[in-house]
Backbone as CSV, one residue per row, in Angstrom:
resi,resn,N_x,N_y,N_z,CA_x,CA_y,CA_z,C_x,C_y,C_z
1,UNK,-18.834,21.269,-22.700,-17.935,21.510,-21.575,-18.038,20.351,-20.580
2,UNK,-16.625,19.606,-19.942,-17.131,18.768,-19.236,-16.785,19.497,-18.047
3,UNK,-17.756,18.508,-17.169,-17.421,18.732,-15.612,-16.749,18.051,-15.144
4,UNK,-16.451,18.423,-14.080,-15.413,18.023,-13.067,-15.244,16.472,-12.559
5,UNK,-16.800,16.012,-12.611,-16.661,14.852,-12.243,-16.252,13.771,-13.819
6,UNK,-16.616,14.004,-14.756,-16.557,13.969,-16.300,-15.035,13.804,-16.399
7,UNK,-13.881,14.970,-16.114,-13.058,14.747,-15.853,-11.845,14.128,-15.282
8,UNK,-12.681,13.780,-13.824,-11.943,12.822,-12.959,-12.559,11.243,-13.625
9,UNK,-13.557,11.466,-14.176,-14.041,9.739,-14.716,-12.788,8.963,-15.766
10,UNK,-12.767,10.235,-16.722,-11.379,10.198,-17.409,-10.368,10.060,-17.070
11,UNK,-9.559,10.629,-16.189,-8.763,10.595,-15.456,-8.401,9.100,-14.962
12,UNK,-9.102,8.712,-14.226,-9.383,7.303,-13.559,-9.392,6.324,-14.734
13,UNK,-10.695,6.210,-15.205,-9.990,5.435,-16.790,-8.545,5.490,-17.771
14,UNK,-8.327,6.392,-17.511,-7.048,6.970,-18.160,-5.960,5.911,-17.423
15,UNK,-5.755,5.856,-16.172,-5.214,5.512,-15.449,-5.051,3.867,-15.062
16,UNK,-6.459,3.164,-14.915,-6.952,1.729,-15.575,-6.245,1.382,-16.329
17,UNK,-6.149,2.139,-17.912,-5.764,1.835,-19.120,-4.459,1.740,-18.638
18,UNK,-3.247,2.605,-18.314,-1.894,2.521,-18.336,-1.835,1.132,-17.471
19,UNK,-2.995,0.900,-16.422,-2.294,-0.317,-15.287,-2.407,-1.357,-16.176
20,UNK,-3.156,-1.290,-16.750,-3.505,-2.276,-17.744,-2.756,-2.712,-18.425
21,UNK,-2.481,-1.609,-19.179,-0.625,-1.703,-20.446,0.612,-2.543,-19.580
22,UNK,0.792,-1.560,-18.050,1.764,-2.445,-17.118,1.745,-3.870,-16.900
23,UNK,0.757,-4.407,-16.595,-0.013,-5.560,-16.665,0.485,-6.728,-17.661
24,UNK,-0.400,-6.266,-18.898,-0.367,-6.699,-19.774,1.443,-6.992,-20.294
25,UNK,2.211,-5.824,-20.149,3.870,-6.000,-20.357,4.306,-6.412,-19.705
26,UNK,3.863,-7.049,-18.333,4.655,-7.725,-17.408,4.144,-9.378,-17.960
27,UNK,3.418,-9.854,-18.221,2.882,-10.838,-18.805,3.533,-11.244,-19.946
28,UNK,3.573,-10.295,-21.393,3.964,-10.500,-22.122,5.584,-11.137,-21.679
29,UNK,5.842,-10.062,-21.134,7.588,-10.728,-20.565,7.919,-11.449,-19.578
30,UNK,6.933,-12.159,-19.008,6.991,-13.222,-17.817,7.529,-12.829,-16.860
31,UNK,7.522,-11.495,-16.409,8.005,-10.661,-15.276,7.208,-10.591,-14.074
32,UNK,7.926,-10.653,-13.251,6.842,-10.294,-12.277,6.765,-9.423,-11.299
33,UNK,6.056,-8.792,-10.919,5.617,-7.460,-10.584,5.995,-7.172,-8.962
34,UNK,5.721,-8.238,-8.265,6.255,-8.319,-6.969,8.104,-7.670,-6.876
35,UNK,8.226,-7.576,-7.761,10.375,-7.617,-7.679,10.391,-5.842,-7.077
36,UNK,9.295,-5.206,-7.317,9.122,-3.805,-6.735,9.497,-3.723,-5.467
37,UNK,8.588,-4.822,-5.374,8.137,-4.890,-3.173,9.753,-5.433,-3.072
38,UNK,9.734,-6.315,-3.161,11.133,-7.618,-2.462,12.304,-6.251,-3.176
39,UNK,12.378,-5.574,-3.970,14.227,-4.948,-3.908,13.520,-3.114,-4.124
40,UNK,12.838,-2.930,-3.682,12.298,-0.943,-3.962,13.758,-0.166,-4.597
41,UNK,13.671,0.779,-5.071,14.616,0.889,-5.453,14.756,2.203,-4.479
42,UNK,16.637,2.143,-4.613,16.979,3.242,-2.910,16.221,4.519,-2.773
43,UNK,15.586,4.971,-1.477,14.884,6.010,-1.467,15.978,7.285,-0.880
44,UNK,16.713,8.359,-1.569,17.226,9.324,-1.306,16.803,10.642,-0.379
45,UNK,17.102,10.395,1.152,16.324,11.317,1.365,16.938,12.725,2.234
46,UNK,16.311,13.761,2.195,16.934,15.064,1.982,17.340,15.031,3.782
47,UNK,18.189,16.130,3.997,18.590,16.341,5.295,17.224,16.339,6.456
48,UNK,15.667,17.286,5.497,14.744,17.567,6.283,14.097,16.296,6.653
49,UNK,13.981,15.806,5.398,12.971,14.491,5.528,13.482,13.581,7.003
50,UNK,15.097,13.097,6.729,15.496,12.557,7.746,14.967,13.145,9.156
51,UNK,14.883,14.168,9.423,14.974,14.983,10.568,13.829,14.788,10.795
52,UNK,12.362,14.950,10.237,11.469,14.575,10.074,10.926,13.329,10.613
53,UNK,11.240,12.719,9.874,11.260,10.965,10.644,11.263,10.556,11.999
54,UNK,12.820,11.215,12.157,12.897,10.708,13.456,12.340,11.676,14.297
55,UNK,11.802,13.004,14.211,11.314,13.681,15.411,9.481,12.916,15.297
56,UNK,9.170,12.554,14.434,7.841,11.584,14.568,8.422,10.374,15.020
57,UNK,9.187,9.955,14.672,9.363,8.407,15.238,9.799,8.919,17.227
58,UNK,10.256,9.960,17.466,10.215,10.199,18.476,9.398,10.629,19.391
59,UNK,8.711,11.411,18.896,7.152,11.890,19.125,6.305,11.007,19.707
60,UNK,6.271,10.162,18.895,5.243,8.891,18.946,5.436,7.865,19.533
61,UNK,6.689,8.025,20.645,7.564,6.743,21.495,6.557,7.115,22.887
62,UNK,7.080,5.801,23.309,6.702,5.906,25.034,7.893,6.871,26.144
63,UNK,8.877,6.895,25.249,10.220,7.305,25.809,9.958,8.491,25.806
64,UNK,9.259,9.669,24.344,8.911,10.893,24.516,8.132,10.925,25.517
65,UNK,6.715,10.105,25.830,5.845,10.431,26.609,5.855,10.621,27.716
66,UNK,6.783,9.251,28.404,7.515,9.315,29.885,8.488,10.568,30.136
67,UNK,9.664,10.327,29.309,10.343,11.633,29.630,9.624,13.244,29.373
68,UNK,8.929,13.513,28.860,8.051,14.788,28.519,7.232,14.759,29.580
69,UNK,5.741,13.418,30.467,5.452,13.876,31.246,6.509,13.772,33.074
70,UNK,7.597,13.419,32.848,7.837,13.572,34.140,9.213,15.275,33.784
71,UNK,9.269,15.900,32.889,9.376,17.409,32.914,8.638,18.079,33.034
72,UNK,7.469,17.749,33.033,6.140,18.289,33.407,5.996,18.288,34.750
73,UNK,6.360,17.194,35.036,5.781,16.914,36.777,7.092,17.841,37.301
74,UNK,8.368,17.812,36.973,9.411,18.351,38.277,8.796,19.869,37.828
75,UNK,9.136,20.294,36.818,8.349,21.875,36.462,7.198,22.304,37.100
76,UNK,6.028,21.604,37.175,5.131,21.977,38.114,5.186,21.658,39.648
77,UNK,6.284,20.720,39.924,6.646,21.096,41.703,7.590,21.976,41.689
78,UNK,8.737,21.841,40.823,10.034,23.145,41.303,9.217,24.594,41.658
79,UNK,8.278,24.819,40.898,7.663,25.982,40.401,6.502,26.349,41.649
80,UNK,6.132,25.230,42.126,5.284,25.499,43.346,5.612,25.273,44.414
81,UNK,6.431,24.519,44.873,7.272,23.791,46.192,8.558,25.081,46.229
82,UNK,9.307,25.439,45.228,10.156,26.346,45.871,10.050,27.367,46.190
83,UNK,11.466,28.102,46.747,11.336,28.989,47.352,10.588,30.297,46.179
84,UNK,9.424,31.516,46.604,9.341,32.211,45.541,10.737,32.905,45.064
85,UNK,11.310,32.816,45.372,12.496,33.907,44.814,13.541,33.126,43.924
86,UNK,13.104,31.671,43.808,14.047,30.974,42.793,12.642,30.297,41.722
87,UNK,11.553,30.709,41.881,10.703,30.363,41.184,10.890,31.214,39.706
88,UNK,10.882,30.415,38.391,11.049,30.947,37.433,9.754,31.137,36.790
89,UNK,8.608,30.361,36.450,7.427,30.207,36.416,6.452,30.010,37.519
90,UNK,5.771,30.931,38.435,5.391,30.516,38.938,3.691,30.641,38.984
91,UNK,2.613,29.571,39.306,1.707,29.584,38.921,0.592,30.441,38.139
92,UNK,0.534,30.635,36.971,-0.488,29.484,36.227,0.580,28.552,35.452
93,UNK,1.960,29.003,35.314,2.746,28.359,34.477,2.846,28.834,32.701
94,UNK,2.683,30.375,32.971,2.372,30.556,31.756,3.766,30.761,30.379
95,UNK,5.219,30.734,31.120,5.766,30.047,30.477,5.610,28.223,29.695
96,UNK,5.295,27.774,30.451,5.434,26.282,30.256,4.503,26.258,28.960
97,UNK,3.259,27.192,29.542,1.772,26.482,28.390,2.971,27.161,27.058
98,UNK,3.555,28.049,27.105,4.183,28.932,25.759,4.927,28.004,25.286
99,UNK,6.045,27.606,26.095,6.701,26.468,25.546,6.228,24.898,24.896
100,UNK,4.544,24.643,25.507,4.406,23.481,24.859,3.286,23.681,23.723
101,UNK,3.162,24.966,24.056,2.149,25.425,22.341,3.356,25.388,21.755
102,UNK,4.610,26.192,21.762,5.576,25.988,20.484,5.822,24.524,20.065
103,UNK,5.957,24.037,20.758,6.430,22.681,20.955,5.423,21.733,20.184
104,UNK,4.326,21.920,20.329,3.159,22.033,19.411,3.258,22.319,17.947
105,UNK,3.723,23.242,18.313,3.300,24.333,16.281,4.765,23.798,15.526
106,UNK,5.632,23.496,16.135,6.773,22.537,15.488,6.565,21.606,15.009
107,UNK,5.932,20.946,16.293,5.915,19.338,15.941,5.005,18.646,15.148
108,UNK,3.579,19.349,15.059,2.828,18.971,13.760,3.040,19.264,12.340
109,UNK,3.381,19.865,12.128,3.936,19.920,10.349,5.087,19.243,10.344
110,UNK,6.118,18.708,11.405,6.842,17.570,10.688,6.382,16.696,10.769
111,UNK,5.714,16.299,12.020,4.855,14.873,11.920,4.172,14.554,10.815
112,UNK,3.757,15.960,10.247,2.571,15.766,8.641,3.515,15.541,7.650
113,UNK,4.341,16.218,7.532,5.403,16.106,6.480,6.160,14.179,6.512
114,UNK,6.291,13.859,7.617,6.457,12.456,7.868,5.265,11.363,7.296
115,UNK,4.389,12.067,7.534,3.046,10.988,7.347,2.913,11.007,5.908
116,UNK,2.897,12.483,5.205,2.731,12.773,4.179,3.659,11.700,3.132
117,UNK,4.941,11.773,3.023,5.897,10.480,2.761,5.560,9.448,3.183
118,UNK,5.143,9.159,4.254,4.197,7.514,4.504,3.306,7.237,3.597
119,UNK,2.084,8.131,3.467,1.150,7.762,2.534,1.788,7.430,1.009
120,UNK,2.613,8.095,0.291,3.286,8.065,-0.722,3.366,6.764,-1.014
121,UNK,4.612,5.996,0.025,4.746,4.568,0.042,3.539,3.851,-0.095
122,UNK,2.401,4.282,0.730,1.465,3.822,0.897,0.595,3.620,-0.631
123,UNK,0.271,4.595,-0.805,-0.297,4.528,-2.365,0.431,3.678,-3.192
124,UNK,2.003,3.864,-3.466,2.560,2.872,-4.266,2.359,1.526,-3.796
125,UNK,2.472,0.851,-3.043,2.481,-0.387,-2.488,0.773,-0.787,-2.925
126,UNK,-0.012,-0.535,-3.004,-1.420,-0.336,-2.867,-1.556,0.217,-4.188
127,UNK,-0.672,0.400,-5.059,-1.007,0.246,-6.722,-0.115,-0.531,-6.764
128,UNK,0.410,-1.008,-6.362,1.442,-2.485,-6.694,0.185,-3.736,-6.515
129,UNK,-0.331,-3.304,-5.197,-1.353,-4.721,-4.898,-2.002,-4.852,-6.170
130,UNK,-2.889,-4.006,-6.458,-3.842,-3.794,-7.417,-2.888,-4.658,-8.715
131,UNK,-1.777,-3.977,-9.129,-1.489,-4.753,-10.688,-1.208,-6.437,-10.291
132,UNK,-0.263,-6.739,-9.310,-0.240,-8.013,-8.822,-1.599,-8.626,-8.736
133,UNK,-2.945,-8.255,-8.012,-3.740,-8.815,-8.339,-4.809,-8.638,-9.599
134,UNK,-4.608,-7.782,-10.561,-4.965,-8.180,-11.774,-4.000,-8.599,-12.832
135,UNK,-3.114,-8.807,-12.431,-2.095,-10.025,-13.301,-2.400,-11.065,-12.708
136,UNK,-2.640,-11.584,-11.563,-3.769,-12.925,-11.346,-4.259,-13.122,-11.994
137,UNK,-5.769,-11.694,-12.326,-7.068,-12.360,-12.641,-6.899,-12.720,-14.052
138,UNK,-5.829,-12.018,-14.941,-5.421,-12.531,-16.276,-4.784,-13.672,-16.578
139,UNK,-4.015,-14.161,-15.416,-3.515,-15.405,-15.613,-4.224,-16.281,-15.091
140,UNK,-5.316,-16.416,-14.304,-6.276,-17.468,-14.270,-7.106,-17.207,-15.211
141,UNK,-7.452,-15.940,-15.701,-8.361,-15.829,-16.708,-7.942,-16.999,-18.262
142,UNK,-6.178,-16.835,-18.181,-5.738,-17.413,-19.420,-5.798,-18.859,-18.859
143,UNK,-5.164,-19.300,-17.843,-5.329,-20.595,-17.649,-6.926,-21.279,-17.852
144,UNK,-7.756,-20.761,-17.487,-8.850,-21.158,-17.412,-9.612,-21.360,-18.661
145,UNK,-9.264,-20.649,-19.673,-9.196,-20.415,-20.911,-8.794,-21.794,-21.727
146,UNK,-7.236,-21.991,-21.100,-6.797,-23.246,-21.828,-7.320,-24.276,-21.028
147,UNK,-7.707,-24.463,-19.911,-8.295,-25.531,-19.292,-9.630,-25.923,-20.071
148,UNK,-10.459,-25.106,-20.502,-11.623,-25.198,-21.461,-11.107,-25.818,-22.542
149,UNK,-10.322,-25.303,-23.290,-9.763,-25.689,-24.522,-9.531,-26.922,-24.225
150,UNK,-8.918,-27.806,-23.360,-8.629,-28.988,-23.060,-9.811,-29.984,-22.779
151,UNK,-9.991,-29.127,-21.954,-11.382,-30.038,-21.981,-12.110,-30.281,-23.215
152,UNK,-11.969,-29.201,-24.038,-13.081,-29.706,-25.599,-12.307,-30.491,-26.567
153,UNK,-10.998,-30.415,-26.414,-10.215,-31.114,-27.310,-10.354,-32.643,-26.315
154,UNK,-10.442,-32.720,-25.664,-10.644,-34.136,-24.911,-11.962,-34.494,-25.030
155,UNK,-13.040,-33.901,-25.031,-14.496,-34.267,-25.067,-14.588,-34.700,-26.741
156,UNK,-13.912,-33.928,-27.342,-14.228,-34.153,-28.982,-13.116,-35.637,-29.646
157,UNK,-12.078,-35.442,-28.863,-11.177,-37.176,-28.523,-12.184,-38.416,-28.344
158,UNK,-12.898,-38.160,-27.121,-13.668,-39.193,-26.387,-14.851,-39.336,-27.328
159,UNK,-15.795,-38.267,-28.103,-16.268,-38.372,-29.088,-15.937,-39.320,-30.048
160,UNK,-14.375,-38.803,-30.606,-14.295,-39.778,-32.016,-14.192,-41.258,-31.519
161,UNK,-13.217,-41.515,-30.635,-13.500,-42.736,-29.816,-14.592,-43.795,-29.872
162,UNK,-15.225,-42.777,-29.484,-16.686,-43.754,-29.342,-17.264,-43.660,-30.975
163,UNK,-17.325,-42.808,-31.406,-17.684,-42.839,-32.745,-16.810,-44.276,-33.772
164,UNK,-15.825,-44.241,-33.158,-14.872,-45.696,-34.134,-14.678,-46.785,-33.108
165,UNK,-15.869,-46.963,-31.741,-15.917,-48.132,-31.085,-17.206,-48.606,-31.587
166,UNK,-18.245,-47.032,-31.819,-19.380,-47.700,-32.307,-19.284,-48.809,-33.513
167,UNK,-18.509,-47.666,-34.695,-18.739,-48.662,-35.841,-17.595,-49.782,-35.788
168,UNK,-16.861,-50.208,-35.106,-16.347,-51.361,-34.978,-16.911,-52.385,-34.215
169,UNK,-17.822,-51.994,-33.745,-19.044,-52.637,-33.300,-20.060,-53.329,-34.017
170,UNK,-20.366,-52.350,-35.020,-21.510,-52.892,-35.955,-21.207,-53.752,-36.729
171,UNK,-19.662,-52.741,-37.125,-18.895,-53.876,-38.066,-18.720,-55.088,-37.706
172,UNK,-18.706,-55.876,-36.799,-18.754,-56.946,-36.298,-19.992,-57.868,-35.709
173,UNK,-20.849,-56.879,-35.586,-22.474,-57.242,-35.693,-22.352,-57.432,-37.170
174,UNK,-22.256,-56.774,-38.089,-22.470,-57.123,-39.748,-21.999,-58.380,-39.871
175,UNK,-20.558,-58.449,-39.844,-19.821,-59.853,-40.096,-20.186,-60.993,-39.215
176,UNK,-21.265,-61.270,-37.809,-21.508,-62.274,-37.633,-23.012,-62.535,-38.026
């Protein structure tokens, strides 16, 4: 029976192996792997997702922060400066805290749901790095490979060389 970790070892190797295959077929076909990054192909996204986005991309502005804390600020003077009888909340503010716990319990699961699709990209881009840089280490691995080869086919050149300067040497030591 394996365990769990036994499993994920597999898993992970499993996974090596396919980057590997990718790798290796992008090589074979002189392709290159970067064309992911530079043209992604179109990302389709649902009514929520959109909605999503931008209430994090809004969330996370200075524009939410400013405009959110100065509704804060007129809400906590209207509420204490006016008259009591036009006061709608009036101190502890226990409408307001209700409204910004909801405001709360909304806004984090889309923000997660936003991030959640970030990371996505994230992982892909970041298994893109990974094959881009081991299609490097194979193509310096191969270059480096034939750079050796060159070098011995040139060392074994410079060899015979000298091997037929020697004896044209002697040979001419003989004949004088």
């Amino acid at each position: 029976m394996q365990t769990e970790f036994e499993s994920a070892e597999d898993f992970a190797v499993d996974q090596l192996r396919k980057l590997r295959e990718i790798v290796s077929k992008t090589l074979e076909e002189e392709q290159l792997i970067t064309e992911n990054l530079l043209h992604p192909p179109r990302e389709y996204l649902t009514q929520g997702q959109k909605i999503s986005d931008k209430v994090a991309r809004f969330g996370g502005s200075w524009s939410f922060i400013i405009s959110f804390f100065v509704l804060l600020v007129v809400w906590i003077l209207f509420n204490s400066l006016a008259l009591t009888s036009e006061r709608f909340d009036p101190y502890p503010f226990i409408l307001m805290n209700l409204i910004l716990s909801c405001i709360a319990a909304l806004q984090a699961p889309i923000i997660m749901m936003s991030q959640n699709r970030q990371e996505e990209k994230d992982r892909q881009r970041s298994e893109n790095d990974y094959l881009v840089n081991l299609k490097s280490e194979l193509e310096i691995r191969s270059l480096h490979q034939k750079i050796d080869l060159i070098a011995e086919e040139q060392l074994k050149a410079i060899y015979d060389l000298e091997a037929k300067i020697l004896t044209k040497l002697n040979d001419t030591k003989i004949q004088d």
